[in-house]
C-alpha positions, 0 to 999 in steps of 0.5 A: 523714849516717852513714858508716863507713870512708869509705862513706855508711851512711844519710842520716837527718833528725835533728829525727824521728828516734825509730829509727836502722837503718843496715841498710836496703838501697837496694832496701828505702829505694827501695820506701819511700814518701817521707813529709814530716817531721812538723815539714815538715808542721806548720810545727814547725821555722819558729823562726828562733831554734832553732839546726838545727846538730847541734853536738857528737856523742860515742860512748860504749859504748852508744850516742851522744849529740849536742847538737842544737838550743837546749840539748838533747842527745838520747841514742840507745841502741844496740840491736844493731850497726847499730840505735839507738833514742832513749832520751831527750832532757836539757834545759839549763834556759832563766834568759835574762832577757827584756824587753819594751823590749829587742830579743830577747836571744842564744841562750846555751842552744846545746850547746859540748861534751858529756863523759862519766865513765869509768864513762860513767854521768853526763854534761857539758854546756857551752853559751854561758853559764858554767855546767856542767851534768850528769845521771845518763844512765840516769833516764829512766823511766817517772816522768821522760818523755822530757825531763829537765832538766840540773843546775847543776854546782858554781858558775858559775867562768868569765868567760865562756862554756865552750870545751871540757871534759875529763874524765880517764879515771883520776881524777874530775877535769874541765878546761873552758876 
């Protein structure tokens, strides 16, 4: 759900969603035939593991980008004032150790916070485990496709999982708690 200023500007399926246009009129959304989602139809979002949750959302000068089931943040580039289009999708990097006499372990890959430099070029991501992660946001290509993997970020210092991230606007300094 999209508002602005208090109003209601779009109701949008986040799981499909490759293009955001908030400038579809009611009389145009009214004429449009209501189509299932792919992951409606073939059963893609049964997981009972995949957190549904859009977890942190942040707005940057070009688009936003928002922490969205296990581990990813999908980044959407803004194409004019009212249209986004998903540019890529960053991937946290799944070290949970599994076994089989075990019961299946927690979820650690789940998005806390997501931070960006001031020169909004490089961003940061924490989630349940005590490792930050970064990567440069303009490398998708052509090479890479539409899911990159995030990169450790200095050595794991925390005790536990990483509550919040700051990073100052002045100098290259990063708080996380």
């Amino acid at each position: 759900m999209i508002l602005e200023t208090g109003e209601i500007r779009g109701v949008f399926h986040a799981s499909d969603l490759p293009l955001i246009n908030m400038k579809l009129k009611e009389e145009e959304e009214a004429d449009l035939p209501v189509n299932p989602s792919l992951y409606d139809m073939f059963g893609v979002g049964d997981d009972e593991t995949e957190c549904w949750e859009i977890r942190c959302i942040i707005n940057i000068s070009r688009g936003f980008l928002m922490g969205y089931l296990n581990g990813k943040v999908h980044f959407y580039e803004k194409e004019n004032s009212n249209k986004y289009r998903k540019r890529g999708i960053f991937r946290i990097p799944d070290r949970t150790v599994r076994r089989e006499y075990e019961e299946e372990p927690e979820v650690i890959t789940t998005v806390n916070t997501i931070a960006i430099n001031p020169s909004q070029d490089r961003i940061l991501v924490t989630c349940r485990e005590m490792q930050l992660w970064s990567e440069r946001l303009f490398v998708h290509d052509k090479f890479t496709g539409p899911e990159v993997d995030l990169v450790d970020f200095g050595y794991s210092v925390h005790l536990g999982n990483i509550g919040g991230l700051s990073v100052c606007r002045w100098k290259p300094i990063v708080l996380s708690i």
